[in-house]
N, C-alpha and C positions, 0 to 999 in steps of 0.2 A: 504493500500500500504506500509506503514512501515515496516510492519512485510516481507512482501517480499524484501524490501531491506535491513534489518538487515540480513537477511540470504544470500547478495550476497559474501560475500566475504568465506564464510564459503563453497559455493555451488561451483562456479566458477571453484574449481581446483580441485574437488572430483573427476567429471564425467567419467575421464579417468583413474582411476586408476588401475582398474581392467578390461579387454577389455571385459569382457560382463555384464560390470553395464549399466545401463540404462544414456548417460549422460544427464545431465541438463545443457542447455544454460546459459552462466551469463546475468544475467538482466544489461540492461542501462533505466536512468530513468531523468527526471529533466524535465527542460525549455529550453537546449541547448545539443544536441544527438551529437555525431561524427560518422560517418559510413566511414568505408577505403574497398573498394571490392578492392580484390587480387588476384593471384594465390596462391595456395599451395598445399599441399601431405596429404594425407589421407592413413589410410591401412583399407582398407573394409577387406581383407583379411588377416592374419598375416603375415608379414616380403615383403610383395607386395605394398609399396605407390604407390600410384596413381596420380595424375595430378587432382585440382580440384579447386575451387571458392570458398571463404568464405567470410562472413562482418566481419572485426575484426578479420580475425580467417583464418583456414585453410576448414574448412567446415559450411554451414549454416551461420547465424550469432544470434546476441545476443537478448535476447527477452526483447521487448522494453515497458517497462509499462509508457503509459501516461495516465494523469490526465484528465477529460473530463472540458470542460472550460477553461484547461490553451494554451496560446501561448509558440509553442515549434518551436527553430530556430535549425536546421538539416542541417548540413555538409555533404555531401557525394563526398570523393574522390576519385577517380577511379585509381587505378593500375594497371588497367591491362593494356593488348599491344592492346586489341579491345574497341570499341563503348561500351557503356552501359547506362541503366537508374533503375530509381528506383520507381514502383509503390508500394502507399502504399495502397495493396488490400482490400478494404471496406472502407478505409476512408474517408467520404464527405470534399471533401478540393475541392478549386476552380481547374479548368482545367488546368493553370500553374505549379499547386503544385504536380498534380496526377502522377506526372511519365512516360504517356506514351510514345510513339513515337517521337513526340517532344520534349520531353525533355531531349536527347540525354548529353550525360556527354561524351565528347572524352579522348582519354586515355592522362593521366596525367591532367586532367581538373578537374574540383571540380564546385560542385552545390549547392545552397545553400537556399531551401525552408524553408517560414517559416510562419504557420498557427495553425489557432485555433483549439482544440479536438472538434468535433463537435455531435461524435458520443454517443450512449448508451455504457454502459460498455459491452464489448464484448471482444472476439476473432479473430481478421483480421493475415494481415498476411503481408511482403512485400518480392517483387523480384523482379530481371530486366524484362522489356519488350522491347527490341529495336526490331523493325522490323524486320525479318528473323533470329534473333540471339538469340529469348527468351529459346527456348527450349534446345539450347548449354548450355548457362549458368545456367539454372535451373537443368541440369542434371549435371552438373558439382558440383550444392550444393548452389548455390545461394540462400538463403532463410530466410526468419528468421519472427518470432512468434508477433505478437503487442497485449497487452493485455492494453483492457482502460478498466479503473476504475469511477464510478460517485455515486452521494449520495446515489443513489437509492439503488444501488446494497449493496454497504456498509452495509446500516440498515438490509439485510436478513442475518440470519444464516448459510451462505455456508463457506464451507473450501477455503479460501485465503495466506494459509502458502506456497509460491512456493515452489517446489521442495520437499515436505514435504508431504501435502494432498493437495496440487494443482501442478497438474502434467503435463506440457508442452508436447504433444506427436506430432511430425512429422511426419506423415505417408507417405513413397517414395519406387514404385515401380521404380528398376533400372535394367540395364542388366549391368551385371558386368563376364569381359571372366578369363581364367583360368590363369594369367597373373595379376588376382587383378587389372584393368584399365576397367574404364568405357567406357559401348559403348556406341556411340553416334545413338544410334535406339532402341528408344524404341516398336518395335514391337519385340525385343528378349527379352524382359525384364524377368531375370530370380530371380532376389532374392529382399527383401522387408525392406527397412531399417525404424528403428523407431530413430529418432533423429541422424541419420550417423550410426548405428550399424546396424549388422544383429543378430537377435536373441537376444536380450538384456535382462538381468535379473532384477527387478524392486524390492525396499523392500516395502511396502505401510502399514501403521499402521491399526490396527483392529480398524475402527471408518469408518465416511462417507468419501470418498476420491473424488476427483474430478478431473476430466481427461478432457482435453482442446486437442481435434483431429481437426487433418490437413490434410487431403489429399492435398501435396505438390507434388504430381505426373505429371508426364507431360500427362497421355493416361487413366489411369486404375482407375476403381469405386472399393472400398473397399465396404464388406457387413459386419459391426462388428458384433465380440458378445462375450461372456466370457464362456469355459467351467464351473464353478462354480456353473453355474446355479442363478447366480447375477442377478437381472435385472438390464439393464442400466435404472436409470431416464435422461431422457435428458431434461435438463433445460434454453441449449440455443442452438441455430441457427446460421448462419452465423454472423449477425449484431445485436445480441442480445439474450434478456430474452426472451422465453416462457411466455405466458401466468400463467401457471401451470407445473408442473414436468411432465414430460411422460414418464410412464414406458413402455421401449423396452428389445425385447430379441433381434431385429436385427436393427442394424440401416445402411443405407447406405451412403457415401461420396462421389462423384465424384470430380474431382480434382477442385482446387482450393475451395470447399464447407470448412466449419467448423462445429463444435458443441461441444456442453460439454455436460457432462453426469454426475451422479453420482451416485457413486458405496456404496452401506450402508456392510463394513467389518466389522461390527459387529460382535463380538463375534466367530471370524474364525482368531486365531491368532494362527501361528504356522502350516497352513496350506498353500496350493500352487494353483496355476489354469494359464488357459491362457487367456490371449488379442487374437482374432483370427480372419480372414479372412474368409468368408465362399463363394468363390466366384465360387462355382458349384451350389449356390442356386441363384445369377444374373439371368434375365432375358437374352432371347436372344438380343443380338444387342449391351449390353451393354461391354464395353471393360472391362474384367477380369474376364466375364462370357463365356459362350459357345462361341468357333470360327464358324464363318458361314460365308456368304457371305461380301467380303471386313473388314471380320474384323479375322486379324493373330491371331495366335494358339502361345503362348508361354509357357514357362513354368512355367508362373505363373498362368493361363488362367485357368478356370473352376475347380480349387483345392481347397480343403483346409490348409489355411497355419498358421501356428503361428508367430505371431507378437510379440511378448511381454509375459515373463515367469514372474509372480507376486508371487512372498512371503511373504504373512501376517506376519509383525510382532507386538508388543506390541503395544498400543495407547498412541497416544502423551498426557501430561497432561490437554492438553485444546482442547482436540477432540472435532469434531461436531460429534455430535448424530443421529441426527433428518435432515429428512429432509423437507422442506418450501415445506405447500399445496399450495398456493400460489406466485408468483414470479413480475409480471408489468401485467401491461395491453395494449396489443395492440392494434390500433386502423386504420384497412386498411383506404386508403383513397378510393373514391364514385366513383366509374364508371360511376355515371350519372354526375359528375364536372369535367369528361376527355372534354379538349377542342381540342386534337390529339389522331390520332389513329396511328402506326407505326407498318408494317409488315414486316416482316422477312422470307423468306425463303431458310433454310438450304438447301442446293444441292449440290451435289456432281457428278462425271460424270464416270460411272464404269468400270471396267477394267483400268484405268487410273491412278491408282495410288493413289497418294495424289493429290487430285485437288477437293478441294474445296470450295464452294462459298455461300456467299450469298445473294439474291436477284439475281443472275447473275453473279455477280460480284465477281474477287478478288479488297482486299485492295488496293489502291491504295490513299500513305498520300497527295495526290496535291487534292485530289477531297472531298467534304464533302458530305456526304450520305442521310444527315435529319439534319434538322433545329428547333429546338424549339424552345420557346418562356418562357422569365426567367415568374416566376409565374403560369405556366400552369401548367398541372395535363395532362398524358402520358399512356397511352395503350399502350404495345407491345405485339403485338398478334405474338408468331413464331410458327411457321410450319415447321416439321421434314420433309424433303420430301427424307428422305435416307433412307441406309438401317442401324445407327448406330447413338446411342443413341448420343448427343452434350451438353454437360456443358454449357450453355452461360451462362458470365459476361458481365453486364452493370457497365460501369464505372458512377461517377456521385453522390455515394450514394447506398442507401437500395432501394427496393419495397420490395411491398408484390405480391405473384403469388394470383391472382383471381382465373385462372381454369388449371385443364390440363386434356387433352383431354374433355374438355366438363362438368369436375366435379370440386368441392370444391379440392385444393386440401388435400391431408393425413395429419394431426394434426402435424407430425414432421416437413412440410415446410409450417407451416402457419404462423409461426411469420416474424421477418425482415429477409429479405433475398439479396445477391447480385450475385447468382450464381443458374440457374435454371437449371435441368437437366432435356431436350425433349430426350423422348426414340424414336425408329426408327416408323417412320411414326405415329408422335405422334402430337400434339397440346400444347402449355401453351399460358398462357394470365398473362402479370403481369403490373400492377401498381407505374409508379414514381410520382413525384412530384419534380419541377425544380425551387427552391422561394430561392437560397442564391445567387449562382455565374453563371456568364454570362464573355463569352468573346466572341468578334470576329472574332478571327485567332485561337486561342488557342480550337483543339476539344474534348472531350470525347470519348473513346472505344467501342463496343460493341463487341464478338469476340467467337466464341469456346474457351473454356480452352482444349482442349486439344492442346498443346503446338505446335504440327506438325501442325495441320491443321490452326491454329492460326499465326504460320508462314509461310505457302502455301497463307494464301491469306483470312483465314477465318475470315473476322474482316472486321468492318468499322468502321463511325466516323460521329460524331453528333456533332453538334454545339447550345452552348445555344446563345441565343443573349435577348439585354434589347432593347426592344421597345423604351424606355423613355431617354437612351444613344445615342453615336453614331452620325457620321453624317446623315443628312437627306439623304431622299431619290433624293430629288433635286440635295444635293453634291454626291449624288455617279451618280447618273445620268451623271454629270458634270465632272466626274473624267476621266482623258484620261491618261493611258500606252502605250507607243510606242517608237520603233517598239514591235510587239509579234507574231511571235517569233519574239527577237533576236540575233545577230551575235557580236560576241566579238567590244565591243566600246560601244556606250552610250546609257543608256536608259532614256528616256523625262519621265516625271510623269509633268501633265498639271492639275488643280483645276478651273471650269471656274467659281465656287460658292464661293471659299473662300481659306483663305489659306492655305499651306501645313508648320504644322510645325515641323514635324520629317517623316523620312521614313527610315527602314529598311528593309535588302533582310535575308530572311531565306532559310537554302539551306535544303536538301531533312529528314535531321535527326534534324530540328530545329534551329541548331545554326545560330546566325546571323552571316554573312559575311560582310557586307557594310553597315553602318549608316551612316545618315547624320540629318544636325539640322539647317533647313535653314529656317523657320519659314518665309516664305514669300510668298505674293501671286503667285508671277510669274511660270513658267516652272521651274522645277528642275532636273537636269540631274546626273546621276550617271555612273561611269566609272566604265564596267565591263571588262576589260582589263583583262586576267588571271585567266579567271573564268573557270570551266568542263563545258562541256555541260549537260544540263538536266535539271527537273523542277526545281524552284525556288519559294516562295510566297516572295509577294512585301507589308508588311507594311506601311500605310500609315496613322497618328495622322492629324488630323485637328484641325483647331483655336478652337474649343470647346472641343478639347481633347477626340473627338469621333475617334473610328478606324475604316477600312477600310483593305481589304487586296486582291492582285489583283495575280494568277497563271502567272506565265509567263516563257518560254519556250528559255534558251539560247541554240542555236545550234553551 
């Protein structure tokens, strides 16, 4: 990690200097992150800014290397005029710390998570998710790159010189009109940015070079590959190492996915090639492959495109050569030690637009979907029942995918993973494991990545809970809310098992609105005088410091 932070201040103010260098994000790095989301201007196209979201910055934000093992305390303060949050995508941090829907940041407010690197060294990624509002802001530019670091990785020979032969790539299908301003629909999405440019030209040294890809899109599956006739070795996954390198001539991303690859430029110095898109070789159903039923035709849609223009030049004095036959060892967890089984099914209702569901169901944050159990071991078996392939993300952590459709699946998604793509009328089966963090009130995501359907409705929400916490089953028994619904003036919270020693009301984006700390057996009454109408969760701490949490319904 040194060596990527001796090179930030050198990299930082490079990336713009010529409008079609490739830029490189400046690193943030330590025990203690700041993140400011803002507006600001962009020119996708020359002399045309734009209106757009950035961390720190006018677009994207900074790429955040942490130390695996260390506690890192995280500021994030919101400028903007709307709502926001901050998940940090693939990171195992307790349900508090994740960023989703709850965790609501209102504008001018500041949040302030602070948790341990839990993860393998990898690739994640982080963005806002506020409910109805993720796919505004992620096409706006919202986004930014997390790379963790741990022993393991260290002791292999791979190229770690950011920006140098470790190379940060954001992959973002956007639709941008003749005006240079971004649309806010991505089914017109016409042009493909890598890191905020369109077409970028890259210099990359004659040695092994290593490329860390993002599909940061809100809808569209990238299929890579390199005119040069390179192979990609890909050597990691979403949430880690590979077993072994795997040589690919194509690899595929759906959004929100990751992977790193490595490219051996040997001895090709002075030469040229492309990064490229081949997305007329997609499957049907898949979005940036053929149009067909429910799924738009743009003009990015079934092409081939070039991503990224690469110029071999000289090799750095301390090139990697070689690449590692071997990388970790992963180790699935046992299908026969799943104590839950949890079904999913995608649906959608045609002709209708964006409308859809899963299980039945759109999202709805008042209701919790599924319940686990801290220390169990989880099956998710989901079932595509549409006609268009769905990204899911399980928040939570990594699995590993057992099967899809019925088979092992393909060696490029068999390490860790937290983002599985079911093609149309398709089957996966994948494997968690739930042994760190449990809360209450606080839930876990599951959801489509693709950013639209994701905000229609396609998401629910899991709760882990600790058996061995909490109050008993007798005090929740015993627990009385009243009236429910109700009508502006007070609401009773009665304990007939013991006492009530804090209670607060959460309104519909997380934040609390009314606490109190009356730590006393009797009835507790809260004055809701000046409240909206609409759901609320009612927190409730008992004498043992177990919680409780109760929907309730002001009209």
């Amino acid at each position: 990690m040194k060596d990527q932070v001796a090179l930030l201040l050198l990299l930082s103010g490079l990336g713009l200097q010529a409008q079609n260098s490739l830029y490189i994000p400046p690193v943030l790095t330590g025990t203690t992150i700041g993140l400011t989301v803002d507006e600001g201007t962009h020119e996708f196209y020359p002399g045309m800014p734009a209106p757009t979201i950035g961390y720190n910055g006018d677009l994207l934000g900074p790429t955040l290397f942490l130390a695996a093992g260390s506690q890192v305390q995280f500021t994030v303060q919101n400028d903007l005029a709307d709502t926001t949050t901050v998940h940090w995508h693939g990171l195992h941090v307790a349900p508090q710390n994740d960023g989703g829907p709850h965790s609501a940041i209102l504008p001018g407010g500041t949040w302030s998570p602070s948790f341990t690197i839990m993860d393998k060294a990898g690739t994640y990624w982080y963005h806002p998710h506020p409910h109805g509002k993720t796919m505004e802001q992620v096409l706006k530019g919202a986004a930014g790159m997390i790379i963790v670091g741990d022993a393991e990785e260290a002791m292999l020979p791979l190229p770690r010189t950011y920006g140098v032969d470790d190379i940060p790539l954001v992959l973002q299908f956007k639709g941008i009109d003749a005006q240079g301003q971004l649309i806010m629909n991505d089914e017109v999405d016409n042009e493909v940015l890598v890191n905020g440019s369109i077409l970028p030209d890259a210099e990359l040294p004659a040695q092994v070079v290593r490329l860390r890809l993002l599909n940061g899109s809100s809808m569209r599956t990238f299929r890579l590959g390199t005119t040069a006739g390179v192979p990609m070795q890909m050597i990691a996954s979403d949430a880690g190492l590979l077993d072994a390198p795997l040589s690919l001539n194509r690899l595929d991303l759906s959004p929100g996915e990751r992977a790193e690859v490595l490219l051996d430029l040997s001895g090709m110095n002075g030469t040229s090639f492309q990064l490229m898109s081949y997305g007329n070789e997609l499957p049907q159903g898949v979005m940036g492959g053929p149009p067909g039923m429910m799924l738009p035709a743009a003009p990015v849609d079934n092409t081939t495109l070039t991503l990224l223009n690469v110029n071999v030049i000289a090799p750095t004095p301390d090139a990697v050569t070689i690449v590692p036959s071997q990388l970790t060892t992963n180790v699935a967890w046992d299908e026969a030690d799943a104590s839950q089984t949890i079904n999913l099914s995608l649906m959608s209702l045609p002709m209708m637009g964006n409308n859809w569901f899963i299980n039945s169901l759109k999202y709805d944050m008042m209701r919790i979907d599924e319940t686990v159990q801290l220390g169990s071991t989880v099956v998710w078996n989901i079932s595509n029942n549409s006609m268009m392939a769905h990204p899911i993300h399980i928040h939570g952590g990594h699995f590993y995918i057992l099967e899809k459709d019925g088979a092992p699946p393909p060696p490029q998604e068999a390490g860790r993973k937290d983002v599985v793509l079911v093609e149309a009328m398709r089957t996966a089966k994948v494997i968690m494991k739930y042994e760190d963090f449990s809360d209450p009130v606080v839930p876990y995501m599951y959801h489509c990545h693709i950013l639209s359907h994701e905000d229609d409705g396609m998401m629910g929400q899991f709760l882990v809970e600790d058996g061995t916490n909490g109050m008993s089953e007798q005090e929740e028994g015993g627990l009385v809310v009243f009236p429910n619904p109700v009508e502006a003036g007070e609401l009773t919270i009665a304990s007939q098992a013991g006492s009530i020693r804090f209670v607060r009301i959460l309104d519909p984006l997380g934040k609390v609105v009314r606490e109190r700390n009356p730590n006393a057996a009797g009835p507790v009454q809260l004055d809701l005088e000046g409240f909206s109408p609409g759901p609320y969760l009612v927190q409730i701490t008992g004498a043992d410091g177990g919680q409780v949490a109760r929907p309730i319904l002001i009209q």
